[in-house]
N, CA, C and O atoms as a GROMACS GRO file, in nm:
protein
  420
    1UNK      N    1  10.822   5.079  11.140
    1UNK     CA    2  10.958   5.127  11.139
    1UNK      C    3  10.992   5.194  11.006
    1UNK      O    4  11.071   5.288  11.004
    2UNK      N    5  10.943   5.153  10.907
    2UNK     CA    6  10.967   5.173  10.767
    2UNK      C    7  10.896   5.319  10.775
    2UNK      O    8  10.970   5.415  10.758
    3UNK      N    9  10.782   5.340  10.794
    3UNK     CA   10  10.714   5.455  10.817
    3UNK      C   11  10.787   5.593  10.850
    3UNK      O   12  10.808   5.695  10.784
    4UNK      N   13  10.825   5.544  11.004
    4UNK     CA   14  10.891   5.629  11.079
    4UNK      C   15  11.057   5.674  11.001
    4UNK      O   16  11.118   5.780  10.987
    5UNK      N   17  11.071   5.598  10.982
    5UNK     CA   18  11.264   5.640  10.901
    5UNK      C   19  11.210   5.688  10.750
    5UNK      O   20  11.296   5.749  10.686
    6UNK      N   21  11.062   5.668  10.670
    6UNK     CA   22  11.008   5.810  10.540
    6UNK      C   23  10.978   5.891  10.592
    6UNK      O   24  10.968   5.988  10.516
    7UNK      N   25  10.938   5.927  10.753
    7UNK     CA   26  10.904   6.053  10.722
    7UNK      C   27  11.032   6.133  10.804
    7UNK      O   28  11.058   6.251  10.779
    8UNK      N   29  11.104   6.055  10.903
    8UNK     CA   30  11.254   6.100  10.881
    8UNK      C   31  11.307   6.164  10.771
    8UNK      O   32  11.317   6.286  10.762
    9UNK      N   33  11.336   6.095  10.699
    9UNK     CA   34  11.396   6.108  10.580
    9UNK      C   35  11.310   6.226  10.495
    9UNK      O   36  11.368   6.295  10.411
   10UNK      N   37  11.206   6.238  10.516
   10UNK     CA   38  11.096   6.339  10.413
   10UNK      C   39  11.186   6.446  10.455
   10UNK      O   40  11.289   6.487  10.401
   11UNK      N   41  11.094   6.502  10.619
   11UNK     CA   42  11.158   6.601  10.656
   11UNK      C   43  11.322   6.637  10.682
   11UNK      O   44  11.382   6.745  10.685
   12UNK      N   45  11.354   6.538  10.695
   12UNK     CA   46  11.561   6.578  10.650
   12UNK      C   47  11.542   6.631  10.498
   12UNK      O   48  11.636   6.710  10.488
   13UNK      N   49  11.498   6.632  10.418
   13UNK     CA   50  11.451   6.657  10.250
   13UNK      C   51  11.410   6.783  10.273
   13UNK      O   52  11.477   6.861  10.205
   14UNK      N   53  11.319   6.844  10.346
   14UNK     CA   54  11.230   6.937  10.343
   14UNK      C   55  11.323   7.047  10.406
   14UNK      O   56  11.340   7.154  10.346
   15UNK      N   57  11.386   7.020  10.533
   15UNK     CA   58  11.451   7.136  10.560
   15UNK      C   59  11.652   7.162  10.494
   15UNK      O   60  11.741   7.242  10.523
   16UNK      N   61  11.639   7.029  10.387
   16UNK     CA   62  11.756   7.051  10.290
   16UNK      C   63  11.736   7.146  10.224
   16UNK      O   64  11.811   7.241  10.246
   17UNK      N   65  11.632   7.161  10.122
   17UNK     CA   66  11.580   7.226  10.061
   17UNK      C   67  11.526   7.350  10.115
   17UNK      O   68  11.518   7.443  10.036
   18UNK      N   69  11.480   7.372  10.259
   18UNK     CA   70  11.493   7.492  10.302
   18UNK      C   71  11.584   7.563  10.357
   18UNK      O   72  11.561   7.668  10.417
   19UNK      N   73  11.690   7.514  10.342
   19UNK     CA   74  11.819   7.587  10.388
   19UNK      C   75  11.872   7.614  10.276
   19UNK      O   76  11.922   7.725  10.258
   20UNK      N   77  11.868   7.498  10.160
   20UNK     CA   78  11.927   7.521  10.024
   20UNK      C   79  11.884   7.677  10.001
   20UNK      O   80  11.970   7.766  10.008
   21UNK      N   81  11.729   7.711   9.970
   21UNK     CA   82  11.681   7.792   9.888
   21UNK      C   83  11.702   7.926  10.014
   21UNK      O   84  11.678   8.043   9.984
   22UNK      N   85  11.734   7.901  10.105
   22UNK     CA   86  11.756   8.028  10.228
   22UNK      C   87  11.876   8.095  10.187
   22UNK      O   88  11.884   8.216  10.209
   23UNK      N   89  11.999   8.018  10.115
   23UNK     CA   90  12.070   8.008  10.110
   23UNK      C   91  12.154   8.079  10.020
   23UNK      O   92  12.274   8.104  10.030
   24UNK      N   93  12.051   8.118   9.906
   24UNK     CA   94  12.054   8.231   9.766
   24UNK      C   95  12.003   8.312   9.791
   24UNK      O   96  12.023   8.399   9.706
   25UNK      N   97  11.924   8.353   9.884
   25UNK     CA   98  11.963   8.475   9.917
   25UNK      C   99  12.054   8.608   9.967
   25UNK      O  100  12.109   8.621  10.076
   26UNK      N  101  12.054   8.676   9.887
   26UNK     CA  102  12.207   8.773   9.853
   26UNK      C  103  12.204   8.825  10.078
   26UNK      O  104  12.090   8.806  10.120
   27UNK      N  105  12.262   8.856  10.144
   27UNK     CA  106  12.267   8.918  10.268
   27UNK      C  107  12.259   9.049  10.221
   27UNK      O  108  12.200   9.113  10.308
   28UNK      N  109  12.292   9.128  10.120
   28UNK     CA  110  12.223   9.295  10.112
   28UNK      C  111  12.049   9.252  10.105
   28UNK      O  112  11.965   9.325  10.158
   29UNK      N  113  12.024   9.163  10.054
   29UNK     CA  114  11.840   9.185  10.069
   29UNK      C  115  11.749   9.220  10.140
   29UNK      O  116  11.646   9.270  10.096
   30UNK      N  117  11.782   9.190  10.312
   30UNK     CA  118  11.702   9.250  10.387
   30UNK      C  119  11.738   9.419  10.419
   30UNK      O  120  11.677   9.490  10.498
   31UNK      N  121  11.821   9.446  10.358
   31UNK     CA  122  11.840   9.625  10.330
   31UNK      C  123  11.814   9.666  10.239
   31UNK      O  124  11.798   9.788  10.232
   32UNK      N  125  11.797   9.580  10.119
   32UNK     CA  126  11.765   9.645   9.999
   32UNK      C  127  11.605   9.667  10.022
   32UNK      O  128  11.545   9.768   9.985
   33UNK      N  129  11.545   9.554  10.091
   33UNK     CA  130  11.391   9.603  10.171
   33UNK      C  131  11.367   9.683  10.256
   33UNK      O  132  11.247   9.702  10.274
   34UNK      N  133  11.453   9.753  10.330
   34UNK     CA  134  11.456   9.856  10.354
   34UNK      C  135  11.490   9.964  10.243
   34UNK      O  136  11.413  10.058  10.257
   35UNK      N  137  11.534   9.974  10.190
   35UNK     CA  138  11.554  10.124  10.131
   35UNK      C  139  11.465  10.103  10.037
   35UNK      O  140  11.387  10.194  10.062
   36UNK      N  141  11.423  10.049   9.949
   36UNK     CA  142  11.245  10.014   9.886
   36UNK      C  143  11.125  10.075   9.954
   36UNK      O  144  11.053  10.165   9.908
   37UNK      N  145  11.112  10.004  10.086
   37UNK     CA  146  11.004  10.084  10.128
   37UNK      C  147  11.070  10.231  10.224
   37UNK      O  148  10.992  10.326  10.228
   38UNK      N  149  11.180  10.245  10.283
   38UNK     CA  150  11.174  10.392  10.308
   38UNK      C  151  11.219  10.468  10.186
   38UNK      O  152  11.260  10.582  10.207
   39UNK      N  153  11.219  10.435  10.089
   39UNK     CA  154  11.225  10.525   9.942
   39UNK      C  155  11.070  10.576   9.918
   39UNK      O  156  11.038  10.693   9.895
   40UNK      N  157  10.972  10.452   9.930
   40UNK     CA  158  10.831  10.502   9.861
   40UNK      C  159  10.759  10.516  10.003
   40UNK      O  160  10.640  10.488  10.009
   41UNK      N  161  10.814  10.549  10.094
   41UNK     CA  162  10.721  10.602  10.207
   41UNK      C  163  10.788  10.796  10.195
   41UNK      O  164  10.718  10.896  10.186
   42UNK      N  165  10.927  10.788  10.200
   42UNK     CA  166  10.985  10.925  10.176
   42UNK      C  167  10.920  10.997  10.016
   42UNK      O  168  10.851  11.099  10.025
   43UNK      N  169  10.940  10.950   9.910
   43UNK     CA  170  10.905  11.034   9.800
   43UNK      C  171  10.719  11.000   9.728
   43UNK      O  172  10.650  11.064   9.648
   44UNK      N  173  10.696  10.880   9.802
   44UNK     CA  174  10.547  10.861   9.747
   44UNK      C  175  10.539  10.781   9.590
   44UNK      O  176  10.434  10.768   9.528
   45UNK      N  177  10.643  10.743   9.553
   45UNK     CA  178  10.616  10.692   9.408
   45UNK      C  179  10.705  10.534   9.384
   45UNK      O  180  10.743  10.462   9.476
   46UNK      N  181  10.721  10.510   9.251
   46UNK     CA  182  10.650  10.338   9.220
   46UNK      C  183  10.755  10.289   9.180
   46UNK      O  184  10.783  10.310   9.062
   47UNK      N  185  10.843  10.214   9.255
   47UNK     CA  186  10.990  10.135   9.231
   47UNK      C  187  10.983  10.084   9.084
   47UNK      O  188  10.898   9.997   9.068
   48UNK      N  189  11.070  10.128   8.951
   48UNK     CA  190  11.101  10.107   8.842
   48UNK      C  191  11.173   9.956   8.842
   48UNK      O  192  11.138   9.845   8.800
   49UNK      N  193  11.294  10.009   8.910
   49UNK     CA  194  11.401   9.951   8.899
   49UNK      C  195  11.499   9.934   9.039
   49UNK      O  196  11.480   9.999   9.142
   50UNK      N  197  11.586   9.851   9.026
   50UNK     CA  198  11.610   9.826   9.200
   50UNK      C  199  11.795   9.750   9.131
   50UNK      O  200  11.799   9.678   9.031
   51UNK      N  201  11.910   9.786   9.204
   51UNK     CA  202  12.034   9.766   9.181
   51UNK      C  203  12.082   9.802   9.290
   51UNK      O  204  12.051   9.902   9.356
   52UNK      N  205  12.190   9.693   9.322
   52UNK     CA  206  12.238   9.661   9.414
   52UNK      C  207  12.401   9.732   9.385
   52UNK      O  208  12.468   9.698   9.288
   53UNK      N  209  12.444   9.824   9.478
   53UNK     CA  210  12.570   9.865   9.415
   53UNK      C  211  12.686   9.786   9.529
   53UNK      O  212  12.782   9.718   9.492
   54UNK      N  213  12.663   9.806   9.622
   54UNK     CA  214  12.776   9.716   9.730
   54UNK      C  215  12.776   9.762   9.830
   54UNK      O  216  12.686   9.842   9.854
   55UNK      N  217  12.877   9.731   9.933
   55UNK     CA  218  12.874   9.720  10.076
   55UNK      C  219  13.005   9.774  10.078
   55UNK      O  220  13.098   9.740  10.005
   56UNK      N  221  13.006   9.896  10.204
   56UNK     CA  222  13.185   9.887  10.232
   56UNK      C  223  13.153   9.906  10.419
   56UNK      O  224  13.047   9.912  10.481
   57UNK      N  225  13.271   9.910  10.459
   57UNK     CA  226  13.251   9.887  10.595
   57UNK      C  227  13.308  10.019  10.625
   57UNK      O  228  13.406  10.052  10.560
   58UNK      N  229  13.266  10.092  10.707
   58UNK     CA  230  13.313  10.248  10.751
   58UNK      C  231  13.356  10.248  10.862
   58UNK      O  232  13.403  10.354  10.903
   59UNK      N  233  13.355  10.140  10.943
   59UNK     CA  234  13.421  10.109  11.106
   59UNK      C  235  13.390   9.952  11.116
   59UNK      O  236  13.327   9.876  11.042
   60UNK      N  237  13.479   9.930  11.272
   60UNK     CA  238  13.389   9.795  11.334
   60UNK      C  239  13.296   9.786  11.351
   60UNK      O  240  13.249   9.674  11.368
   61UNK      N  241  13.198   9.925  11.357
   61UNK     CA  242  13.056   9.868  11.398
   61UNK      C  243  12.978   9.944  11.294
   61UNK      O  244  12.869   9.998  11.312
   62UNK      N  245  13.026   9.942  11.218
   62UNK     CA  246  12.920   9.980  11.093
   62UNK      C  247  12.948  10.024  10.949
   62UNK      O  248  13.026  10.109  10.906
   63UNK      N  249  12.835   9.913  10.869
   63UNK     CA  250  12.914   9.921  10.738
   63UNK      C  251  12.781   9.937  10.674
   63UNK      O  252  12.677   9.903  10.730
   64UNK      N  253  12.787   9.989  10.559
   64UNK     CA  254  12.665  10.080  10.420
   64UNK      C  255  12.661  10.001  10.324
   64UNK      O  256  12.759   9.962  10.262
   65UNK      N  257  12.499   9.959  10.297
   65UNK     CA  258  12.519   9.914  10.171
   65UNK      C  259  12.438  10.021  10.084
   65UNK      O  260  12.366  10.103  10.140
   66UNK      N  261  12.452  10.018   9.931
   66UNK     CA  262  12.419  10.131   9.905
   66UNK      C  263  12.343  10.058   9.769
   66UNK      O  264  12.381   9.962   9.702
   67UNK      N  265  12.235  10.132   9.757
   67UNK     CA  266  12.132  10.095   9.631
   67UNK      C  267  12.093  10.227   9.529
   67UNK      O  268  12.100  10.349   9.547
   68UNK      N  269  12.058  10.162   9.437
   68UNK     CA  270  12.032  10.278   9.316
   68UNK      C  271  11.850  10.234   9.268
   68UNK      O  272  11.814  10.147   9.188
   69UNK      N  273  11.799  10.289   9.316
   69UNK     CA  274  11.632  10.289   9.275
   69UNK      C  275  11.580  10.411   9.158
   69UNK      O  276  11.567  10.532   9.176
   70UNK      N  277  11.558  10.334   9.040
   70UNK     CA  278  11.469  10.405   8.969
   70UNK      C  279  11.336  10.397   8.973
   70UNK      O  280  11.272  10.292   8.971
   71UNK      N  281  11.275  10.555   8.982
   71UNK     CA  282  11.144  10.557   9.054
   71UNK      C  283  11.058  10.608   8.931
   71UNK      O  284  11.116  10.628   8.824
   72UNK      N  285  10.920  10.631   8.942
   72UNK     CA  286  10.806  10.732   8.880
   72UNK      C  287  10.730  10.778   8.989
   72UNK      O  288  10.669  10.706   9.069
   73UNK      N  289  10.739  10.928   8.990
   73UNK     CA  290  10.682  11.016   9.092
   73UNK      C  291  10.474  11.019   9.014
   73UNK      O  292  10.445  11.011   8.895
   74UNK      N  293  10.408  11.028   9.091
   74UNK     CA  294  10.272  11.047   9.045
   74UNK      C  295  10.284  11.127   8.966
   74UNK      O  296  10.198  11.103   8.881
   75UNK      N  297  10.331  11.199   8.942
   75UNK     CA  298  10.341  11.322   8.790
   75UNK      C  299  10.369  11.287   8.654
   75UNK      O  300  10.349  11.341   8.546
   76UNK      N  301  10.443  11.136   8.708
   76UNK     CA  302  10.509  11.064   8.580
   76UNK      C  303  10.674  11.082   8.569
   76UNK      O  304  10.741  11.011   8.494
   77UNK      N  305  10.728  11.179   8.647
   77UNK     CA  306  10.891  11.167   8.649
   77UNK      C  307  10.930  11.045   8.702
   77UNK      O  308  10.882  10.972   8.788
   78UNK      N  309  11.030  11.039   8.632
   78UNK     CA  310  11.087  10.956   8.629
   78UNK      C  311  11.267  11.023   8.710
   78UNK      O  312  11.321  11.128   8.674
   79UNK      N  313  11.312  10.948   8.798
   79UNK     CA  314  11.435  10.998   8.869
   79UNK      C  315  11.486  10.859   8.951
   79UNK      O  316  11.422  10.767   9.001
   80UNK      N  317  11.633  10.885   8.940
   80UNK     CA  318  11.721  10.811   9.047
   80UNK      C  319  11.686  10.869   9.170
   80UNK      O  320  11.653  10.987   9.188
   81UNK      N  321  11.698  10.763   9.272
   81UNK     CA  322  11.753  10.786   9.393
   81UNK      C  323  11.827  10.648   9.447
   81UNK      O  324  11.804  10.527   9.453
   82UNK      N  325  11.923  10.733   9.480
   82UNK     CA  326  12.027  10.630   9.568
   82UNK      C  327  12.000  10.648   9.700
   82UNK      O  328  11.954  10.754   9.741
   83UNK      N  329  12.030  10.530   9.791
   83UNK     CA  330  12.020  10.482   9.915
   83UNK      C  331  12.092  10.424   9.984
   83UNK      O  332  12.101  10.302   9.972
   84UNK      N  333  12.186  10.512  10.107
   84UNK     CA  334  12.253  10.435  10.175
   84UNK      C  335  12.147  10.388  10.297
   84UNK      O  336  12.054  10.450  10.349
   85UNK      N  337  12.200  10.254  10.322
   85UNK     CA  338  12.142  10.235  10.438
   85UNK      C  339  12.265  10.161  10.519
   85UNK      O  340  12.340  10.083  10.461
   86UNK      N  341  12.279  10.198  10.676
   86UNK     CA  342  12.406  10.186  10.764
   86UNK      C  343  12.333  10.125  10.862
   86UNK      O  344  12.219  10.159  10.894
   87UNK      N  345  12.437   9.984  10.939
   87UNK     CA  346  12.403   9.922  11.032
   87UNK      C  347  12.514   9.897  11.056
   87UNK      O  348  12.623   9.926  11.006
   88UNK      N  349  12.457   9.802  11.190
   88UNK     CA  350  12.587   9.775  11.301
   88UNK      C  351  12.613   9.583  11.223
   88UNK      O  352  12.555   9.477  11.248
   89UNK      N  353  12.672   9.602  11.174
   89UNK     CA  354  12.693   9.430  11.126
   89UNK      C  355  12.726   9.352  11.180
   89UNK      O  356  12.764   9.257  11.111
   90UNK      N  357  12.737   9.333  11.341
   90UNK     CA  358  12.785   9.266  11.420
   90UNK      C  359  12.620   9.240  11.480
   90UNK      O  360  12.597   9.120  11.497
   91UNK      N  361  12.507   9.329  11.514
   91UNK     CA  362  12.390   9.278  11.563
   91UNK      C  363  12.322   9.326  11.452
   91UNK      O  364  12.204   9.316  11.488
   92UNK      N  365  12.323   9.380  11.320
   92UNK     CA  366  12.188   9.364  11.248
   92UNK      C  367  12.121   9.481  11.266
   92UNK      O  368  12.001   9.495  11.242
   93UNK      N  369  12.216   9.592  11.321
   93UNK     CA  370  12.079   9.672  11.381
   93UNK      C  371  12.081   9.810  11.283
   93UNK      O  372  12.187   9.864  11.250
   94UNK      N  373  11.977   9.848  11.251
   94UNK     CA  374  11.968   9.966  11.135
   94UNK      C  375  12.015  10.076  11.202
   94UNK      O  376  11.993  10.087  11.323
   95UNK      N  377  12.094  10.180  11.126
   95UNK     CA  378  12.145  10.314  11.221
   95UNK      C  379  12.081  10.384  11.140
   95UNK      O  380  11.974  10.427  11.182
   96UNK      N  381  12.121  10.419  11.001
   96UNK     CA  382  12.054  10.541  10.969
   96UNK      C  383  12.050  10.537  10.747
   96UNK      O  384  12.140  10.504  10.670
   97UNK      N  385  11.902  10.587  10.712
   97UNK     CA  386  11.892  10.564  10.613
   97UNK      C  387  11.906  10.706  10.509
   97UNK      O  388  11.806  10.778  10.502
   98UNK      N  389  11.991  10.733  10.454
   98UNK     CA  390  12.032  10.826  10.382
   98UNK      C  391  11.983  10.877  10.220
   98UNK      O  392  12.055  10.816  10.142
   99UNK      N  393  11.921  10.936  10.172
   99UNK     CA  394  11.895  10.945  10.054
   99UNK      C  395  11.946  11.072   9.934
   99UNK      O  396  11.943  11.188   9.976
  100UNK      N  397  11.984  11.053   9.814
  100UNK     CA  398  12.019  11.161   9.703
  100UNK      C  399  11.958  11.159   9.604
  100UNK      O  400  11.920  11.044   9.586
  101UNK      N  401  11.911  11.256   9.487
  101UNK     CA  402  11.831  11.203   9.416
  101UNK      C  403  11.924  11.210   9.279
  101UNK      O  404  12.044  11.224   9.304
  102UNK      N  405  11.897  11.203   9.165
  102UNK     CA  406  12.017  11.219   9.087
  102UNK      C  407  11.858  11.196   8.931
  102UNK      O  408  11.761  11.119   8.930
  103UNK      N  409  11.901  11.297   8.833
  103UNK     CA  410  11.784  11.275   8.754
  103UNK      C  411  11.850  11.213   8.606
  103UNK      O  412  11.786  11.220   8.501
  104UNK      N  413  11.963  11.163   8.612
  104UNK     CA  414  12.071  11.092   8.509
  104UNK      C  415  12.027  10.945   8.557
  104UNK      O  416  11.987  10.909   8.668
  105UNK      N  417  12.048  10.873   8.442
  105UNK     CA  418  12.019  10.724   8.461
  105UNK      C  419  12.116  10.682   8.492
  105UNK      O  420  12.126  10.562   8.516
   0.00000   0.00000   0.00000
């Protein structure tokens, strides 16, 4: 009995702690993984830097979050690009990924 109510108790521990640490994760992150890799699949070069600028909502069914990626192109440039990426926030579902480049830090 003693057995059975530690490893109760383990796993009540185990998925505390996996909800805890689920839990810090920011909700822009699985878009900011998107616009990461459709940034270096679109221009071909090597994520510097990665900033999170915010979220606004443009309707009920769809709101932008928008990122600022500093890149190095194989040549060695160095350039911004910003990234909207738009979904339906009610199912999660990606609509459309937008890009600008901007050569100011």
């Amino acid at each position: 009995m003693i057995m059975v109510l530690t490893l109760v108790l383990g796993f009540a521990g185990i998925s505390t702690t996996i909800s805890a640490a689920s839990s810090n994760i920011p909700d822009y992150a699985k878009w900011g993984i998107i616009a990461v890799k459709e940034t270096q699949t679109k221009y071909n070069v090597d994520i510097l830097d990665y900033k999170h600028i915010g979220r606004s909502s443009l309707s009920a069914n769809q709101s932008r979050e928008q990122f600022k990626l500093w890149v190095r192109a194989k040549d060695g440039k160095q350039f911004a690009v910003y990234v909207n990426v738009d979904f339906n926030p009610n199912t999660q579902q990606l609509k459309t990924v937008q890009f600008s480049e901007s050569d100011r830090h």
